[in-house]
C-alpha positions as CSV (number, residue, x, y, z in Angstrom):
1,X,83.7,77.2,71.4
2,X,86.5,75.2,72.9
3,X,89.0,77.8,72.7
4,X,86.8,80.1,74.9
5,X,88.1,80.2,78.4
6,X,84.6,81.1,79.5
7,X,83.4,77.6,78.2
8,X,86.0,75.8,80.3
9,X,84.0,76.4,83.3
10,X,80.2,77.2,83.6
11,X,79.7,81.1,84.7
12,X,78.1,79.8,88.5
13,X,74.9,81.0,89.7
14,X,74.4,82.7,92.8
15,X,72.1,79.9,94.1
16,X,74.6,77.3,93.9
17,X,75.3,75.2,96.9
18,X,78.7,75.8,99.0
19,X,79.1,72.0,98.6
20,X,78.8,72.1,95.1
21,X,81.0,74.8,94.6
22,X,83.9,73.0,96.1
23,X,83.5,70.3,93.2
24,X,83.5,72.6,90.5
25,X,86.4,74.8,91.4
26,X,89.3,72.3,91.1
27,X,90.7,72.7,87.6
28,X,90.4,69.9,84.9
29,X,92.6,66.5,85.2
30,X,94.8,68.4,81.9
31,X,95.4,71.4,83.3
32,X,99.0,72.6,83.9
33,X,97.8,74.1,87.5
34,X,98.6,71.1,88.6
35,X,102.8,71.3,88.1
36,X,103.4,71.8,91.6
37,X,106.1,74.5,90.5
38,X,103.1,76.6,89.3
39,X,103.3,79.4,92.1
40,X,99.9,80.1,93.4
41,X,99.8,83.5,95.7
42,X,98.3,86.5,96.7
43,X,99.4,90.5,96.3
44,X,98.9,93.6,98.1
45,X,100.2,97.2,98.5
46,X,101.8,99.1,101.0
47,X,99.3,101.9,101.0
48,X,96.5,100.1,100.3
49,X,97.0,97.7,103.2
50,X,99.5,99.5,106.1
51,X,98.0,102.5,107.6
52,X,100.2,104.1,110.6
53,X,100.8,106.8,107.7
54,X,102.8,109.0,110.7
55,X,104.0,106.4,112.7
56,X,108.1,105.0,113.1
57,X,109.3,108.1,110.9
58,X,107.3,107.3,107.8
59,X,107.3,110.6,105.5
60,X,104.2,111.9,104.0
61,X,103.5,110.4,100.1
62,X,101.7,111.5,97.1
63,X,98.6,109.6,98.1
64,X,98.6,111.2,101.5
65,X,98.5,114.6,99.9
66,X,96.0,113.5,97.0
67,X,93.8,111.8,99.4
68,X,93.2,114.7,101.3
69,X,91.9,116.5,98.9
70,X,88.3,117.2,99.0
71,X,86.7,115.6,95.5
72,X,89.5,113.4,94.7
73,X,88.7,109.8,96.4
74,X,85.4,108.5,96.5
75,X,83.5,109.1,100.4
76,X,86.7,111.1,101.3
77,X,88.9,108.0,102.4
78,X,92.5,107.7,102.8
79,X,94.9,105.5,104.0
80,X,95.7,106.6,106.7
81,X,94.3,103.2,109.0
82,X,93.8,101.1,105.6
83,X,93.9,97.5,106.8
84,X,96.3,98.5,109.7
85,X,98.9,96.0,108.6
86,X,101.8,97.6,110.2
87,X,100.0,96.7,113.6
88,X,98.7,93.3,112.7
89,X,101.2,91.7,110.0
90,X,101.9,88.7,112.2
91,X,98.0,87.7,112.2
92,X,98.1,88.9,108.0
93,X,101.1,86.2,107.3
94,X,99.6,83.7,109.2
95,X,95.9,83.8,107.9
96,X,98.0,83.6,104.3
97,X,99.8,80.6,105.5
98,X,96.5,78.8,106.7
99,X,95.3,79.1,103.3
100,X,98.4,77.3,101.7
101,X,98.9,80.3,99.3
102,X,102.4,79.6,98.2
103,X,103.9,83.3,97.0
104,X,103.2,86.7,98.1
105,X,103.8,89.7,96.4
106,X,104.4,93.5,98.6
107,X,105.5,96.4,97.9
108,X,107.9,98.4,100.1
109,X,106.9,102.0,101.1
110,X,109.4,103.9,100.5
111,X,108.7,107.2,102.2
112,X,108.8,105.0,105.1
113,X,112.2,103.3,104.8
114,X,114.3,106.8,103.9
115,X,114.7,110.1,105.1
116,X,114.3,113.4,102.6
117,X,118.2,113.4,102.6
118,X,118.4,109.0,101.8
119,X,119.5,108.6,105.4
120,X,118.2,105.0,106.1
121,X,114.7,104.7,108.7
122,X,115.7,101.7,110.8
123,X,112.4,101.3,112.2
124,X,110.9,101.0,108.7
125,X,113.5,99.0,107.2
126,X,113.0,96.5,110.6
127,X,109.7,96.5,109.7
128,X,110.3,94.7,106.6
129,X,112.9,92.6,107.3
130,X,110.5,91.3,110.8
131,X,107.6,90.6,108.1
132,X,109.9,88.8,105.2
133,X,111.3,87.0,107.8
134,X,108.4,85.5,108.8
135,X,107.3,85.0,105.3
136,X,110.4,83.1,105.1
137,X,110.4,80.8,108.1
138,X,106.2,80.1,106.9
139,X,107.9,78.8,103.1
140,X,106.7,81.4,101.0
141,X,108.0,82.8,98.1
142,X,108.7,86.6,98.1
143,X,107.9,89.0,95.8
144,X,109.1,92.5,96.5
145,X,107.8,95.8,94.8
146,X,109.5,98.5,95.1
147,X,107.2,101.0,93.8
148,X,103.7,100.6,94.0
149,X,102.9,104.4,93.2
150,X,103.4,106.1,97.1
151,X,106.7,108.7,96.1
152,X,107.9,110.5,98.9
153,X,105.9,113.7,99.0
154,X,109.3,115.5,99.1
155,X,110.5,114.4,95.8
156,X,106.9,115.1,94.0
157,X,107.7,118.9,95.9
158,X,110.5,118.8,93.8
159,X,108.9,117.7,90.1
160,X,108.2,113.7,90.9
161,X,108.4,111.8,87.8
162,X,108.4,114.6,85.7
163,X,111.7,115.1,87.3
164,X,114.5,113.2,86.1
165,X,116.7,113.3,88.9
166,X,114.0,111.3,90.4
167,X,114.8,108.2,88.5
168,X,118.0,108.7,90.2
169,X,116.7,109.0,93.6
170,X,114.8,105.5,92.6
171,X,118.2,103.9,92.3
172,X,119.5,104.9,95.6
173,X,116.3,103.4,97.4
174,X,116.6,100.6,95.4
175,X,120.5,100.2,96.3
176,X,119.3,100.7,99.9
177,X,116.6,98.3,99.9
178,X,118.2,95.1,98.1
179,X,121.6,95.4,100.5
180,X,119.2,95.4,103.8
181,X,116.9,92.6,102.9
182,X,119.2,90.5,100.5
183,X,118.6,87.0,100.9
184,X,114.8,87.5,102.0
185,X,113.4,88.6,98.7
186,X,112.8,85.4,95.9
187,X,112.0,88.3,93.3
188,X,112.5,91.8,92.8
189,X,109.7,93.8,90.9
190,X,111.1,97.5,90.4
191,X,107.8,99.4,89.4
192,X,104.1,98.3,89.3
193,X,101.8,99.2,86.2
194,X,104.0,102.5,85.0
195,X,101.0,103.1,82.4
196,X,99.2,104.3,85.8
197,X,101.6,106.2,87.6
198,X,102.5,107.9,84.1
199,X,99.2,108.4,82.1
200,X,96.4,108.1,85.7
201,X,98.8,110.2,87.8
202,X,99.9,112.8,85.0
203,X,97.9,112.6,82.0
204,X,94.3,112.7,83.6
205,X,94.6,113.3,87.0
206,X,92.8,110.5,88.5
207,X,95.3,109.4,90.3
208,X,98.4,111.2,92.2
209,X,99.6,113.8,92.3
210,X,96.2,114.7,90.0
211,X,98.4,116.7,87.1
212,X,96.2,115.9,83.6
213,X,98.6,116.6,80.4
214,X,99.5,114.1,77.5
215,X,103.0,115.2,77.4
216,X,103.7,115.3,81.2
217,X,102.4,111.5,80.6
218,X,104.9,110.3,77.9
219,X,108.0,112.7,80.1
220,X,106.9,111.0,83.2
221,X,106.7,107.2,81.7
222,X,110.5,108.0,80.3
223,X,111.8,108.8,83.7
224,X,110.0,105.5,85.1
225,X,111.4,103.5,82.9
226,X,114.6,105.0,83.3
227,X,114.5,104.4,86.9
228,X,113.5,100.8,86.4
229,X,116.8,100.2,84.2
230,X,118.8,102.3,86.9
231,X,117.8,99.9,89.5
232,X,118.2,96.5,87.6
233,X,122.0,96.4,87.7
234,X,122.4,97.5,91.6
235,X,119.4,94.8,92.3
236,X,122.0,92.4,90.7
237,X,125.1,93.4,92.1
238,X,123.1,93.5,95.7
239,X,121.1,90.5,95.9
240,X,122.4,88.1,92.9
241,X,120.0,85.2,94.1
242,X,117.0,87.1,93.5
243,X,115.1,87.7,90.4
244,X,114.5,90.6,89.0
245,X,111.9,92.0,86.9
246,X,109.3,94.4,86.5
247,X,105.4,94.5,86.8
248,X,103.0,96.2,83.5
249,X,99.4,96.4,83.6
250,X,98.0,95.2,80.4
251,X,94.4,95.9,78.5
252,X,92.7,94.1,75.6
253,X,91.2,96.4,73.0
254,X,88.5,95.2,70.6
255,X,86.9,96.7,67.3
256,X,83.5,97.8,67.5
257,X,82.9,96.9,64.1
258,X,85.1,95.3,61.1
259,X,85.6,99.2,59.3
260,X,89.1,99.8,59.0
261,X,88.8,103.2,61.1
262,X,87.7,100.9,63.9
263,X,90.4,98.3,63.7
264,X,93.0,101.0,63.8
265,X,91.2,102.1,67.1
266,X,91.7,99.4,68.7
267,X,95.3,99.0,67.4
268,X,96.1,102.7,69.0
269,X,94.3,101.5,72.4
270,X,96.3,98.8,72.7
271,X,99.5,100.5,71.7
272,X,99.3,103.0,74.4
273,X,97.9,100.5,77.1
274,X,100.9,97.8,76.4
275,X,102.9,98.5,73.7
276,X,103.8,102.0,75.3
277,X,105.3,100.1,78.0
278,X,106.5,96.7,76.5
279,X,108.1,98.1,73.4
280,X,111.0,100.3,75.1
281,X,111.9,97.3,77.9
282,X,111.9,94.5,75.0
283,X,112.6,96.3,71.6
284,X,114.3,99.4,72.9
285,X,112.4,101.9,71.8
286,X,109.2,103.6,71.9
287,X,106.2,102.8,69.6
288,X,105.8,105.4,67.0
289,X,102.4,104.5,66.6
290,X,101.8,106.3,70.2
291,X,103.2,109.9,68.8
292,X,99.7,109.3,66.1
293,X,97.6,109.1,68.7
294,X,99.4,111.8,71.2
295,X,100.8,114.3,68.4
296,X,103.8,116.6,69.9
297,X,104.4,114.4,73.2
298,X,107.8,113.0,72.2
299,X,109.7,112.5,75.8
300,X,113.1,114.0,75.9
301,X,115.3,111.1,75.5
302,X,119.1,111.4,76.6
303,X,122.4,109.3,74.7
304,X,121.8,105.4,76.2
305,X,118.6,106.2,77.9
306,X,116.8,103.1,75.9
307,X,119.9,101.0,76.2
308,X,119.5,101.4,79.6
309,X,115.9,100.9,79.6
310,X,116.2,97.5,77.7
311,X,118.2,95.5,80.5
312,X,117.9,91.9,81.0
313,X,114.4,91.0,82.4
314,X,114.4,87.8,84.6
315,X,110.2,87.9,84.5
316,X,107.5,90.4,83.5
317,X,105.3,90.7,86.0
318,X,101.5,90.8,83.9
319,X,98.7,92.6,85.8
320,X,95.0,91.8,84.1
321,X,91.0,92.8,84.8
322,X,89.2,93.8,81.5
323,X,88.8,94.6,77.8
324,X,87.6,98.0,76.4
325,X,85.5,98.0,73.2
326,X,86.8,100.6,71.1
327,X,85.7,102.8,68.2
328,X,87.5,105.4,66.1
329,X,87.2,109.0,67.4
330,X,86.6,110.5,63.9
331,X,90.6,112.1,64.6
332,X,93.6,110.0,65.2
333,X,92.6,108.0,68.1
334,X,89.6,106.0,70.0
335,X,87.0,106.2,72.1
336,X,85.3,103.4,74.4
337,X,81.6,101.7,73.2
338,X,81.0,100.1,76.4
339,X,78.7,96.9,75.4
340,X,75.6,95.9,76.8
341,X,74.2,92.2,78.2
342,X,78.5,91.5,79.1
343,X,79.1,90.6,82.8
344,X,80.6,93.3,84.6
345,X,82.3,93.9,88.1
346,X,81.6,96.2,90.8
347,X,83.8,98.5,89.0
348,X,82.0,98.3,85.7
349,X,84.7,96.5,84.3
350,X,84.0,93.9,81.7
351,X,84.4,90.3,82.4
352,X,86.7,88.8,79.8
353,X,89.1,86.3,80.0
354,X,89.9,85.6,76.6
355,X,91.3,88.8,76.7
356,X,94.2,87.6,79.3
357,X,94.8,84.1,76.8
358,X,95.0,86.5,73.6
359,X,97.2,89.2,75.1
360,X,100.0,86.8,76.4
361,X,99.9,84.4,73.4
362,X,100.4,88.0,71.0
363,X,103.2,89.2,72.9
364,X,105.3,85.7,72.4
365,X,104.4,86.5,68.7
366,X,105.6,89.8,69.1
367,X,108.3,89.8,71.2
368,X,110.9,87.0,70.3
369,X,112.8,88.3,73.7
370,X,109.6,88.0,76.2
371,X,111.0,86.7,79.0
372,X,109.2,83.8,81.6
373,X,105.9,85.8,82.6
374,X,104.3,85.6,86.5
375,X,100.7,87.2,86.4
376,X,100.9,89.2,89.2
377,X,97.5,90.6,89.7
378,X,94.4,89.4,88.2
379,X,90.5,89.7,90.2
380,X,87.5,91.5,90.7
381,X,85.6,93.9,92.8
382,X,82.5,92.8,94.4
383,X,80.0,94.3,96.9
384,X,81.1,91.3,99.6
385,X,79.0,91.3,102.7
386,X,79.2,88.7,106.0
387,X,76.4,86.4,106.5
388,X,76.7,84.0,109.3
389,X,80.4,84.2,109.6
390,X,80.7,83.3,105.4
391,X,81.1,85.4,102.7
392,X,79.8,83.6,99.3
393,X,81.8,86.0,96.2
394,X,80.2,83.4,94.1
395,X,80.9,85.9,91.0
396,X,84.8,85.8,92.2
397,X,84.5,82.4,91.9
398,X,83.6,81.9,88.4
399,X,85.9,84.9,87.5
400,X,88.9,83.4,89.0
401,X,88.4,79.7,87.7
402,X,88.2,81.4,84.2
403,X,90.5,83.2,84.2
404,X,93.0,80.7,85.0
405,X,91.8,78.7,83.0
406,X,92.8,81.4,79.9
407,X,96.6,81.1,81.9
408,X,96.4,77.2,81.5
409,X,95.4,77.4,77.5
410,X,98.0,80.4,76.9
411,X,100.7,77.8,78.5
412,X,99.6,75.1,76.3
413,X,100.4,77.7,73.5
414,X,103.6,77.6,74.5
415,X,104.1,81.0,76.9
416,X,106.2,80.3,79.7
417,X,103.9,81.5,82.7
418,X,105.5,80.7,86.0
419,X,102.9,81.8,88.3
420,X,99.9,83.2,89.5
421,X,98.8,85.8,91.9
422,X,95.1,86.8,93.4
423,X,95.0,90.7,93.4
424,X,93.9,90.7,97.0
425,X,95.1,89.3,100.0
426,X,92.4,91.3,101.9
427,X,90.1,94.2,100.9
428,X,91.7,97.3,100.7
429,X,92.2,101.2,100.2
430,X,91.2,100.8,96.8
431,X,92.6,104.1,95.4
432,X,90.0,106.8,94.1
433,X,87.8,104.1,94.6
434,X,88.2,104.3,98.8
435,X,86.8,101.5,100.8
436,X,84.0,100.6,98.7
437,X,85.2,98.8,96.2
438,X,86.3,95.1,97.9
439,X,89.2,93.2,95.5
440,X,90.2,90.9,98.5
441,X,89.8,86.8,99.0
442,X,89.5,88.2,102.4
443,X,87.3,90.2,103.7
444,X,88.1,93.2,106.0
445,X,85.4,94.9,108.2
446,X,87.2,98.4,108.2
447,X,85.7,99.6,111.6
448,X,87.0,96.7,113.9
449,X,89.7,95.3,111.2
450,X,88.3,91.7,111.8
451,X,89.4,89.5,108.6
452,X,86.9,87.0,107.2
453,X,88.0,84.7,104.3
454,X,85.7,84.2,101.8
455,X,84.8,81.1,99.5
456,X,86.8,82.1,96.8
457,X,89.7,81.8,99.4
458,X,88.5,78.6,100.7
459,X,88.8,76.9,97.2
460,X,91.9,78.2,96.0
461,X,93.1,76.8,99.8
462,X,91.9,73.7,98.7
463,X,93.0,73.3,95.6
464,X,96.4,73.7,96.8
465,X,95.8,71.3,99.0
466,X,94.7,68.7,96.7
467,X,97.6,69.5,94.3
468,X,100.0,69.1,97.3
469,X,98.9,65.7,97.8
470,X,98.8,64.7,94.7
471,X,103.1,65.8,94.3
């Protein structure tokens, strides 16, 4: 139908040529892709990518303890050596310049810039101010993170999120961070996806520190979001030229059939996967809906919490992969009813962009406040190998094309989407997932560090490089 984003562009087959590729991956004449103030970059993550875990001072985080637990990442990884980007971020920034990407988004490490007492690490901090530097002199936009789930060990020691002093700790890196390397940063993002450091970090344990309780969830979601609206007013009296928002992982939930039971489902699912987040930074308060689902897990809330909660947004960072099909559980919440003959990832995630078009275009509906929108991670995991010097992520491809293509109709319905950014740079430590699952447009051999880009980064270079020319 022409309002599928699938339909835009054929779903390539593996056997297609490298020369036709390159045809079919520029975006129709119509497309808004081409306003050259579209930002087109790539993200990573300080753990993910840095390794030298002991190295210049750097204090131990939560994934350093997690990870070295027996059973809790796949193969036993950590990230400890990761990409080694500490050692070899001069060759990172200039392999991203060679491929024209205009914008990249990092996150800051911050056991690694602060001591247990909040005594600054000069050697860390000089290690990002070297690398924005550089991203600076190369042109390209800057998106900082400040928290991209790796708390100091210390403060986890001392409760972590489900400590609310540590939301106060949050605002005293985030004072320390904005006065040292004001002026470099083009936007401030103060958390990434809070539904996983709250609900995958304390309400199932997946990720760290591995606690599994629905009410240490909901207390440790406050206490991010209160650190988020702590930080907002130092990162504008710091660094007033910046931009300042925050980054939310978002998930589409469908019914599994049309029976009321079902659509309420997929109502909860979506409620505690966006609205749990959304609703207290652009409404102010928490959805009651999520208390149905999640009986007796009401977080303590202090006098001017939620005021302080609601601040001024310059941009909402949007982080997208799947949908969930969702049925009722026979209680007061839902279950997944994974579908068959859909195109999945290497992760077993469903392919769906029409999930990323109907999610945006929703929350304009819902939120008469939703400020300008940057997608700030979208992509897949594939099993990538080198053949001949290429890599051919043909399925990244056609995965990437569509779903900015469901970015291009949601602007045409009148979201204000500002940007765009391929979640990854480079493979990566890819959490419990290890070194097996590869995200990256680049692809890392982890036992000699060589990067190779792939296809899908060749395109996107080109594209860019058309819709230069063409400004």
């Amino acid at each position: 139908m022409a309002n599928d984003a699938s339909a835009v562009f054929d779903t390539l087959s593996p056997a297609v040529s490298r020369g036709s590729l390159a045809d079919s991956f520029t975006p129709p004449a119509d497309s808004t892709l081409w306003r050259k103030n579209f930002l087109l970059g790539a993200a990573t993550a300080s753990y993910q990518i840095e390794g030298a875990v002991n190295e210049d001072g750097r204090l131990p985080s939560i994934w350093d303890t997690f990870s070295a637990i027996p059973g809790k990442v796949l193969a036993g990884d950590t990230g400890a050596v990761a990409c080694d980007h500490y050692h070899r971020w001069e060759a990172d920034v200039e392999m991203l310049a060679s491929l024209g990407l205009e914008g990249y988004r990092l996150s800051i490490a911050w056991p690694r810039v602060m001591d247990a007492a909040g005594v600054p690490n000069r050697k860390g901090l000089d290690f990002y101010k070297r690398l924005l530097n550089r991203l600076k002199e190369k042109g390209i936009t800057t998106f900082v993170t400040l928290y991209h789930w790796d708390l100091p060990q210390h403060l986890e020691d001392r409760g972590g999120w489900l400590n609310r002093d540590t939301a106060y700790r949050f605002a005293d890196y985030a004072d320390l961070m904005s006065r040292e390397l004001a002026g470099t940063v083009d936007a401030w993002a103060t958390l990434n996806e809070p539904w996983c450091s709250a609900y995958l970090g304390y309400g199932n344990g997946h990720h760290a520190p591995g606690l599994a309780n629905d009410r240490f969830a909901t207390q440790a979601m406050h206490h991010l979001l209160l650190a988020h609206g702590l930080a907002m007013p130092v990162l504008r009296a710091n660094d007033p030229a910046s931009e300042k928002g925050i980054v939310a992982n978002i998930g589409r939930g469908t019914p599994n059939s049309d029976s009321a039971a079902d659509q309420r489902a997929a109502h909860l699912f979506e409620v505690q996967h966006n609205a749990w987040i959304l609703d207290p930074l652009l409404k102010g308060s928490y959805p009651q809906d999520l208390f149905e689902l999640w009986p007796g897990t009401e977080p303590l809330v202090l006098d001017g919490d939620m005021q302080t909660i609601s601040a001024r947004l310059d941009f909402l960072g949007i982080n997208y992969y799947f949908r969930t099909n969702v049925a009722s559980d026979g209680a007061h919440g839902f279950r997944d009813v994974p579908l068959e003959g859909v195109e999945r990832t290497q992760m077993g995630w469903e392919v769906y962009p029409d999930g990323l078009r109907d999610l945006l275009t929703g929350f304009k509906k819902t939120y008469h406040n939703l400020p300008p929108i940057y997608i700030t991670e979208n992509g897949m995991a594939s099993d990538d190998q080198v053949t001949d010097g290429h890599v051919e992520d043909t399925q990244r491809i056609s995965f990437l094309k569509r779903h900015l293509a469901a970015v291009d109709q949601a602007i045409k319905a009148g979201v204000d989407i500002r940007g765009y950014f391929l979640w990854s740079l480079m493979d990566n430590f890819e959490w419990a997932f290890g070194y097996e699952r590869r995200f990256g447009v680049v692809h890392v051999d982890y036992s000699t560090q060589k990067r190779t880009i792939k296809r899908s980064a060749e395109l996107v270079a080109k594209f860019l490089k058309e819709r230069k020319a063409r400004a």
